[in-house]
VEXTOR-368209 format. One record per residue (C-alpha): z, x, y. Coordinates in steps of 0.02 Angstrom, whole numbers, plus 50000, padded with zeros to 5 digits. Layout:
// VEXTOR-368209
ZXY;...
This chain:
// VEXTOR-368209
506655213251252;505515213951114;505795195851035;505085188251206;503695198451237;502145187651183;500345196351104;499755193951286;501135203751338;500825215951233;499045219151284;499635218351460;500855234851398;499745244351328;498195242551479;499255247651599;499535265951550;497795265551475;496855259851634;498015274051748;497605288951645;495895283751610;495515278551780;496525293751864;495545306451734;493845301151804;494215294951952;493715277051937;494635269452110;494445249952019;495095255851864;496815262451940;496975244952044;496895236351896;498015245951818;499225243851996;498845225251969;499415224951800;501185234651831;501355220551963;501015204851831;501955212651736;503645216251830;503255197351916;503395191751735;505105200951694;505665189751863;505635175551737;506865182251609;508135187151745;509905177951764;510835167251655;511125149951625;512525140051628;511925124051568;512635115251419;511395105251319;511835092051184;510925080951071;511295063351033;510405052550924;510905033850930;510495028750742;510545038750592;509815026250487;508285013250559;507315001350461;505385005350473;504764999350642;506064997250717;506505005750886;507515022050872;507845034251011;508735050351067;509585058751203;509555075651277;511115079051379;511335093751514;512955098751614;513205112251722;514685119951696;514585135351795;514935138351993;513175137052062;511885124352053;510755126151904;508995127851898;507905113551827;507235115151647;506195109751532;507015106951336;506065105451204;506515092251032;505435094950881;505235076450822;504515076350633;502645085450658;502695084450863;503835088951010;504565078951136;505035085751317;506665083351410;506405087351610;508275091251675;508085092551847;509305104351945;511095102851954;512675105852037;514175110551984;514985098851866;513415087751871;512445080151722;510955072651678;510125064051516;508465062351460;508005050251336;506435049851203;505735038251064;505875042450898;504295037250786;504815025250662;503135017550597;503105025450439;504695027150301;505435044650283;506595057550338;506315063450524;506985079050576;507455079450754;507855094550850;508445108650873;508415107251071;507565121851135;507235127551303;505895139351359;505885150651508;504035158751542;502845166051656;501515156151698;500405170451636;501085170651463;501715189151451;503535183451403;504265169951337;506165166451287;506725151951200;508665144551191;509275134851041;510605122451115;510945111650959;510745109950767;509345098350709;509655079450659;509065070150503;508565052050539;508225039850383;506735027050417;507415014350284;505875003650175;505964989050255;506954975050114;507294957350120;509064947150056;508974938449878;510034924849839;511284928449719;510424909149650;508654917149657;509334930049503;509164914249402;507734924649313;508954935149220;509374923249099;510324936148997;511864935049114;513464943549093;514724933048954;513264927348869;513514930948659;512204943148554;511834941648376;512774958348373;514674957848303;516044970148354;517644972248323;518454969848499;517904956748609;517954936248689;516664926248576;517734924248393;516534926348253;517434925648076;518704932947970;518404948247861;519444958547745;520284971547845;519784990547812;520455008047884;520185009948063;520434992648096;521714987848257;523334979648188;523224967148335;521654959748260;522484954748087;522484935348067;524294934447984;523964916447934;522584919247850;523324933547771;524904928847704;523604912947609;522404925947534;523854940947503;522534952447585;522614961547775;521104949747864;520524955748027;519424943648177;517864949148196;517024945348347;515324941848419;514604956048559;514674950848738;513304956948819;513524964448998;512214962049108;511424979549134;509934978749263;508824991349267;507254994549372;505905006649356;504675011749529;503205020349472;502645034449583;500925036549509;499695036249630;498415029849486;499555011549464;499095008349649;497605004149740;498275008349929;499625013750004;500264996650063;500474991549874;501405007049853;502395004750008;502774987349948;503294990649777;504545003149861;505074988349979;505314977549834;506204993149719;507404994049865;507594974749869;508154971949714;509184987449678;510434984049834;510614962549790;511104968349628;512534982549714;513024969649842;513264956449683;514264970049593;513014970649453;512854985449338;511234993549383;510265009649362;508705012649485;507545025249422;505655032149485;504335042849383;504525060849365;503225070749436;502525087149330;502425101549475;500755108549514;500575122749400;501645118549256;500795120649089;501435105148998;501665086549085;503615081049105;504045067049028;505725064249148;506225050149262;507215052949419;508855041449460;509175036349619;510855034049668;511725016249658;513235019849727;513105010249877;511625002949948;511475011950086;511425029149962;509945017449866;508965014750029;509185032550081;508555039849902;506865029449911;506555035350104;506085049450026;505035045349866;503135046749885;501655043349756;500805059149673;499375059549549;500585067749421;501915056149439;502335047149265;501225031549260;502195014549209;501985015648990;502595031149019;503965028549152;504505012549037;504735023648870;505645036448953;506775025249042;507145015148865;507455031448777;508705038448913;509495022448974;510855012348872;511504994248867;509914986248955;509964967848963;508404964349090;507194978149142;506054977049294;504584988249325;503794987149463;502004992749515;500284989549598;498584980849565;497894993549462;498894991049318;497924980149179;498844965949099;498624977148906;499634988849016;500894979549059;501084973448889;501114990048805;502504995548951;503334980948884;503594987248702;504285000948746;506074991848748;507094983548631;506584964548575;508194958948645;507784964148823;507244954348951;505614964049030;505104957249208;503534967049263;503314964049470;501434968149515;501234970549712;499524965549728;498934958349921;497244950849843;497974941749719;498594924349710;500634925849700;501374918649541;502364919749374;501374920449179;502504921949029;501944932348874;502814936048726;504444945748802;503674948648968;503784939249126;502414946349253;502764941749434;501344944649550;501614944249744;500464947649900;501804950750013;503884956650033;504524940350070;503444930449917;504654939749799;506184927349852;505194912649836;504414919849659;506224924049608;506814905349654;505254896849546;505544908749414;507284902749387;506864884449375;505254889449259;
């Protein structure tokens, strides 16, 4: 009885005995009627928490995964499934930071109802709906019992992303079969012949060329280079100007990451580290997000948010060359705040041989692609502007 009595209830509890004996002891008539009065809210109140339900109450939500603004909704359920006809109730569904109501009216036996409510989608994240609770209470407030029907529901508002031709990729000119100045041992692209030396596969020997110089020589091959995307979201609050360009830049992170799964392309999708609040010495980490599928992609950046002590984009790009291997085209992406010497020096921070694409999100800017010295910057105002700057880019 003690988890449903509320602090009101409480006071209620301890007046009553107070305003008897205090009243009876010096005879104060008013005192012992409000102390009469009290016994009576209170025992009126207990009338509340009497009997027992047989409602069974269910939670359904339609989509587990919505793209941001679009429509998403659930559904509370209630069946009676005992003999008599149920009282109506009132079921509440924490939704994110508010709570929707449910009104189930009363019910016979066997009979069912549903309730359905909107689920706010405006913004990209993880909403947690639920549990259903219901709440049976005086109207007073002396006691208060709440019901917890179902388990809670995760829904994933999805950055919103747009579909990039396979063509539009054009951009990576580094594409998978194309030879490196590297040689190997093993591979498509014949280089020349060399003398053979321990270690060396038998099934590499070139027996012609062998049995003319009376020595073992061996193929030796130039290094096919796979294409390896890889693309870098900075979370730094400090590379954006507003949370659209951040919101963007996660839009176009998402973008890019799940055309390149869908075209069964080897790529690694990584965002900034951030150093927690109190820690003495500034982490120099990146996090990657899974690129499994790209539904896994999509739900990884749902929940990635900017923070002041996120790595900024030199940073994010050094770390990610250190800790990241085979790279044939890296993008970073970011916002307006970002200077060109910036971008540059975030450039550097990889290998000459790899392509760097920066991809500034910048609304007040005029869209378009500048070249520099190993780095291709691609500015755009809005989502969709990145297919048509992809498509130019290739025929640049």
């Amino acid at each position: 009885m003690t988890s449903v009595i509320t602090p009101v209830g409480w006071v209620v509890l301890v007046l009553i005995p107070l305003t008897l004996i205090v009243g009876y002891s010096i005879a104060w008539e008013e005192l012992v009627v409000v102390g009469f009065a009290l016994i009576v809210i209170a025992l009126m109140a207990a009338v509340y928490l009497l009997g027992r339900s047989h409602l069974s109450i269910s939670l359904r939500v339609e989509h587990q995964r919505v793209v941001v603004g679009e429509s998403a909704t659930g559904e509370v359920h209630g069946e009676n499934e005992g003999k008599h006809r149920s009282f109506g109730v009132v079921a509440e569904i924490p939704v994110a930071t508010t709570v929707a109501e449910a009104v189930l009216p009363s019910l016979r036996p066997g009979g069912t109802a549903a309730h359905e409510f909107v689920i706010p989608t405006q913004r990209r994240g993880v909403i947690t709906v639920g549990p259903v609770r219901t709440v049976r209470a005086d109207p007073v407030g002396l006691v208060r019992r709440e019901l917890v029907w179902t388990d809670s529901a995760e829904i994933f508002v999805h950055p919103r992303t747009i579909s990039i031709p396979s063509v539009s990729t054009g951009l990576i000119r580094d594409l998978e079969g194309n030879p490196t100045r590297d040689l190997a041992n093993n591979d498509i692209s014949f280089h020349a012949l060399r003398e053979y030396v321990r270690g060396d596969e038998r099934r590499n020997i070139h027996w012609k060329s062998t049995a003319r110089t009376g020595r073992y020589m061996v193929r030796q091959f130039e290094e096919t280079r796979r294409s390896h995307l890889v693309i870098a979201l900075s979370l730094a609050s400090a590379d954006y100007d507003n949370e659209y360009e951040f919101e963007m830049a996660v839009s176009v992170a998402g973008s890019l990451g799940a055309q390149a799964i869908r075209d069964a392309r080897s790529v690694t999708v990584v965002a900034s580290a951030q150093t927690p609040q109190f820690a003495k010495r500034k982490i120099f980490a990146v996090r990657a997000l899974s690129t499994l599928t790209g539904t896994r992609l999509l739900d990884d950046l749902t929940r990635v948010q900017s923070a002041e002590t996120a790595l900024r984009l030199i940073d994010l790009a050094r770390v990610t060359s250190e800790q990241t291997n085979g790279v044939s085209v890296a993008f970073l992406i970011c916002g307006s705040t970002v200077t060109p010497q910036q971008l540059r020096a975030a450039s550097t921070k990889f290998a000459a041989n790899i392509e760097v694409v920066a991809i500034v999100c910048d609304p007040e800017a005029i869209p378009g692609l500048r070249r520099v010295a190993g780095l291709s910057v691609l500015t755009i105002g809005y989502l969709e502007e990145l297919k048509r700057a992809l498509s130019r880019s290739a025929g640049a």
